[in-house]
N, C-alpha and C positions, 0 to 999 in steps of 0.2 A: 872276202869273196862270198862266203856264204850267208851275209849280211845282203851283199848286192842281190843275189839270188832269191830269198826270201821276198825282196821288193818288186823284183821281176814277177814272181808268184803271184801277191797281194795283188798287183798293179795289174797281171792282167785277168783277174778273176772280177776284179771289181770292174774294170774297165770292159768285160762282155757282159754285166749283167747289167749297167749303164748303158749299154749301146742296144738292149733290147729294148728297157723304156725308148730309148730314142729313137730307133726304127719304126719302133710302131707307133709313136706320137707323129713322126713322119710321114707313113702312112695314111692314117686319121687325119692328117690338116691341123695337125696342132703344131705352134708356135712353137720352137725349143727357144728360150732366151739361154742358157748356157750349157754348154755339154763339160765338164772337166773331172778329171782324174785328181784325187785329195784333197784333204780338207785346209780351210784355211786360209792366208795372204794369196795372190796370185805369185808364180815364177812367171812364168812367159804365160798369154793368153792374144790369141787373134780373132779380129771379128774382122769380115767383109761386108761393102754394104749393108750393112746395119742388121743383118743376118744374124745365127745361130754365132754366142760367144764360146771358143775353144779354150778350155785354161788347163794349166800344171800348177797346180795349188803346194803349199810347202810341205803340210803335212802327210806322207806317203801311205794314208791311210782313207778308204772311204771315195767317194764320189758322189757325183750329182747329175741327174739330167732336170735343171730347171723348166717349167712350161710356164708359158703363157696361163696368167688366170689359174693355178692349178691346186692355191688352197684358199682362195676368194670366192665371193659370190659370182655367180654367171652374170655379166656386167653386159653380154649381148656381142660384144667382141668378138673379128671374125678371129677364127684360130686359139682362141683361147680355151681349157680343158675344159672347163669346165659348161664350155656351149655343144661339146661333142654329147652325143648317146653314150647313156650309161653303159652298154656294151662294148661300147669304142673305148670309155675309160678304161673298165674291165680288162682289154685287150691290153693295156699299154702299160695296166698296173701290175698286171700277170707278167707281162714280156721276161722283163727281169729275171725272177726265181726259174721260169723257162730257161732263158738262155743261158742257164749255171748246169742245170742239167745236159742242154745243146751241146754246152764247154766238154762236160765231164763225161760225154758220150766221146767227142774227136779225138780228147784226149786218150779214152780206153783206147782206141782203134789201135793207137801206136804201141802202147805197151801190149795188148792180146796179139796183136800183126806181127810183132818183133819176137815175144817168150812167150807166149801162149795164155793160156788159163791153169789154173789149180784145180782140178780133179778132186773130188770129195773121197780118194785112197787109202783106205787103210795100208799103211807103209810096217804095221808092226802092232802087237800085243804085249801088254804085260802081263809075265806069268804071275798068276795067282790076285791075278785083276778078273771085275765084274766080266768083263769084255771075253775074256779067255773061255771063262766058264760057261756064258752065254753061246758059246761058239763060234765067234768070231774070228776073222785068220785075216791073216798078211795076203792085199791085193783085192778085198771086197771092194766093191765102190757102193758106198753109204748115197742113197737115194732118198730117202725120206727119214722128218726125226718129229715123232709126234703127228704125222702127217702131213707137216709143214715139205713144200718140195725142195730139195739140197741138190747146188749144181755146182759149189764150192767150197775147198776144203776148209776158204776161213769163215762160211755161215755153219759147219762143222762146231769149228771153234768159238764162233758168239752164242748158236743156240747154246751150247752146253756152259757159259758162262753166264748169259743171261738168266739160265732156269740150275742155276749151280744147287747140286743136292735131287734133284728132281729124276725121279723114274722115268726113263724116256723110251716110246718103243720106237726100235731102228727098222728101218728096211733099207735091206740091200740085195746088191746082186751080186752071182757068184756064177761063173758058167753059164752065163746065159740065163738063168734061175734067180729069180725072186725072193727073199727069206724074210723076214719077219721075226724078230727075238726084242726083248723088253729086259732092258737092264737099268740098275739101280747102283748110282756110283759109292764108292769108298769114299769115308775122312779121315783122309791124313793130312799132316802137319800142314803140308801147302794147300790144302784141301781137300775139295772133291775129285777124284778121279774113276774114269772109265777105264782107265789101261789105253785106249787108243792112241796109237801113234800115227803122224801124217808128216805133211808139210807144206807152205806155201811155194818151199822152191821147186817141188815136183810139179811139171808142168807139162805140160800136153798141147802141142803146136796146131793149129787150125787151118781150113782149108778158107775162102772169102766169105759163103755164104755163115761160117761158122763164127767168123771175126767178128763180122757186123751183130748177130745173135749174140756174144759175150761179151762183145763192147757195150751193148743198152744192157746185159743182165749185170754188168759190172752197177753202171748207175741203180739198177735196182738196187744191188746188194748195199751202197754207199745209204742212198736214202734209208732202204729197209733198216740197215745198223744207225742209223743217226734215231731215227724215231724208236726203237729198243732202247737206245741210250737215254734219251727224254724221259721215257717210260719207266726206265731206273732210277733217274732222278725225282722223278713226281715221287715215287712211293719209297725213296729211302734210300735207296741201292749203293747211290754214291754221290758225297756231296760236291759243295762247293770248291773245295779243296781240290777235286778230280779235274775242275775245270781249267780249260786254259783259255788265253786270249793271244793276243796281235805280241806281247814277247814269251809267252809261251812256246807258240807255233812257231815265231822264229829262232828259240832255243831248238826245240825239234828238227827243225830243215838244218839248223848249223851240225846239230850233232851226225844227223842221216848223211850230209855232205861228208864231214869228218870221216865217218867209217865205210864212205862208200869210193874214198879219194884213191884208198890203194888199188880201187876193181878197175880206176878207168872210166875216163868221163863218159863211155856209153855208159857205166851202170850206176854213173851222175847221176844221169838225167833220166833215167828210168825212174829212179829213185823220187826225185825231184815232181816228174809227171804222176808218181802214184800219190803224193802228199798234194798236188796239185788237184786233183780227183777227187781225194777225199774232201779236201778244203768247200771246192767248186760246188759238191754236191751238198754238203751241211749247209755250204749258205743259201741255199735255193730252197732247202726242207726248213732254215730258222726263218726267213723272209715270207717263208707262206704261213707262218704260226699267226694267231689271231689276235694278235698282241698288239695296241694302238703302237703309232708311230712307223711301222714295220709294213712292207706292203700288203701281208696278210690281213694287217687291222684294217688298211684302206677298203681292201677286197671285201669284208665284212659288213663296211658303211655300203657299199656301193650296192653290194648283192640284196641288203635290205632296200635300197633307194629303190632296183628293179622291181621286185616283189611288192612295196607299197606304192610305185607308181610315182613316189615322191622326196625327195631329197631330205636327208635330214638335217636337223638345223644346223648351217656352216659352224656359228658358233662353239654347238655344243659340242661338233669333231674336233673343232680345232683345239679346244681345251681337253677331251682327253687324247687325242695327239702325242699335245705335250704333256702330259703326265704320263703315258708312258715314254715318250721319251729323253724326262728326267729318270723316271727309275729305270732304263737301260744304261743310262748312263752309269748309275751309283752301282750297276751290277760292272758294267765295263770297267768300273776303278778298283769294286771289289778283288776282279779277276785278276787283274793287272797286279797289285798290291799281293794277291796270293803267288803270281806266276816270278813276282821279285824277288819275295819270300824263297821260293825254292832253289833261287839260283844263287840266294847266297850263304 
C-alpha cells in the first residue's frame, strides 16, 4: 500500500509540472507531439487524428511533454518551438517549476484549512539554558531571528540548525510588547542548544483570508528550506550521504504511512499531502537551478538568446545539454546506490 501511495505522489507531481509545459505550449501555438507520464516502453498511449500522443510509459518515474521542433533548428515549421518568440519559449520553459509551486500552494490550502499553521511559541524553557537566562518564558511568540521574519515554528527550527553554534539575536513578543535579547547556544553531547521548547503539533486554526496567506507562506517556507539546504551542501554542511532520491523518498512515505496508519487514514493523508509539498516544492527550486539539461539550464540559453538578440548555437546547447545530463544521471545512481545502502 504504501508503495502504491508513493507512485500516486510521484505520478502526480510530475504529471502537473508536465502539464504546465503543456499548457502553455498550448497556448503559444506549439505542436505537443506527446504528453506522457514515465519513462520508458509505452503501457497504453492514444493519439487522435494525428494530434498530441498520450502515453503511460513503464517506468513510474519522470515524464515528458515532447514539442514540435523543440531541440532542432528553427526549420520555419508552423507550430514548432522553436519558431515561437523567445518569450513565448521562456513562458513554456518556466511553466513547469511554476506549476510545482501552483501544486504545492493547493495542496497547503487543505492541510492550513483543516489543522491550521504552526505558530513560532515558545511552549517551554530549559532551566539553566541560554534562553532562560536571556529571559525568555513559556508562551512568547518568536517574531524575528537575526532579523530574518519567522511565521513558523519549523523556520524556528531550520534557522537555528542551519546557523548551528551561531549567536542569534531573537525578537519577540510578549503582551503585546516587543523584546529584543541575543543568545548564544550551549554544546552539548547532541549539540548546540538554546533551551527553546516548541512544536509542530501546536497549531493555530485560521480564518479564509488567513488560509490562503499560510498556504503560499507554507510554499515560501518549502523553497526558502530547499535553497538553505543547497547552500549547506555547497560549503560542506552535509554531504552526499544526506541525500536522498526516488527509493529514498519512498522508504520515507512507507515509514510516515506506517506510523501514521494507527491515527486514521485522515492523518494518512495529511501526512502524505505534507511529504507531497515538500516534494512538489524542491522540484520546482531543483528545475530552476542553472544546471544544463534541467529547465533552469534551458532558461539560461534562452534568456542569453533575448539579451543578445540572437540564438546560440543549437549545437553547442545541445552538447552541453547532454553533459549535464549524463552527470545527473551518475549523481541519480550515486544517490540511488547510497539510499540502497541504507536500507540494508
Amino acid at each position: 500500500m504504501s508503495i502504491l501511495i508513493a507512485l500516486i505522489v510521484f505520478s502526480l507531481i510530475i504529471l502537473f509540472h508536465e502539464l504546465g509545459h503543456f499548457l502553455l505550449a498550448k497556448l503559444n501555438g506549439i505542436t505537443v507531439l506527446e504528453f506522457s507520464l514515465g519513462m520508458g516502453p509505452r503501457l497504453l498511449s492514444h493519439q487522435k487524428d494525428g494530434g498530441t500522443r498520450y502515453s503511460l510509459k513503464l517506468l513510474p518515474f519522470g515524464g515528458s511533454c515532447m514539442m514540435l521542433g523543440e531541440d532542432g533548428e528553427d526549420d520555419g515549421e508552423e507550430g514548432s518551438f522553436q519558431s515561437k518568440s523567445v518569450w513565448a519559449r521562456i513562458s513554456v520553459v518556466a511553466a513547469g517549476p511554476v506549476f510545482n509551486f501552483i501544486l504545492a500552494f493547493f495542496l497547503s490550502l487543505f492541510i492550513v484549512g483543516a489543522i491550521g499553521y504552526d505558530p513560532p511559541v515558545v511552549l517551554g524553557v530549559t532551566e539553566g539554558y541560554p534562553a532562560q537566562e536571556a529571559g525568555l518564558q513559556e508562551g512568547d511568540l518568536i517574531t524575528r531571528m537575526n532579523g530574518k521574519r519567522i511565521r513558523l515554528y519549523r523556520q524556528f527550527s531550520n534557522y537555528a540548525y542551519f546557523h548551528s553554534g551561531e549567536t542569534i539575536v531573537f525578537e519577540y513578543v510578549r503582551d503585546g510588547e516587543t523584546y529584543t535579547i541575543s543568545i548564544t547556544p550551549t554544546l552539548t553531547e547532541d549539540g548546540y542548544k538554546y533551551g527553546i521548547s516548541g512544536s509542530t503539533n501546536y497549531r493555530y486554526k485560521t480564518n479564509v483570508p488567513e488560509t490562503l496567506y499560510y498556504s503560499a507562506y507554507e510554499v515560501y517556507y518549502w523553497i526558502d528550506t530547499t535553497l538553505q539546504s543547497l547552500n549547506l551542501l555547497i560549503h560542506g554542511g552535509v554531504t552526499l550521504n544526506d541525500m536522498s532520491g526516488p527509493v529514498g523518498v519512498v522508504d520515507t512515505i512507507s515509514e510516515t504511512y506506517q506510523e501514521s496508519k494507527s491515527d486514521g487514514i485522515y492523518y494518512v493523508w495529511l501526512n502524505m499531502l505534507n511529504i507531497a509539498i515538500l516534494l512538489t516544492a524542491n522540484l520546482g527550486v531543483m528545475n530552476l537551478l542553472p544546471i544544463p539539461a534541467l529547465d533552469g539550464g534551458r532558461l539560461v540559453f534562452l534568456f542569453l538568446e533575448a539579451i543578445r538578440g540572437k540564438r546560440i548555437s543549437p549545437d553547442l546547447e545541445a552538447k552541453i545539454h547532454f553533459a549535464g545530463l549524463m552527470a545527473l544521471m551518475v549523481l541519480m545512481v550515486v544517490v540511488m546506490i547510497n539510499d540502497v545502502g541504507k536500507l540494508i
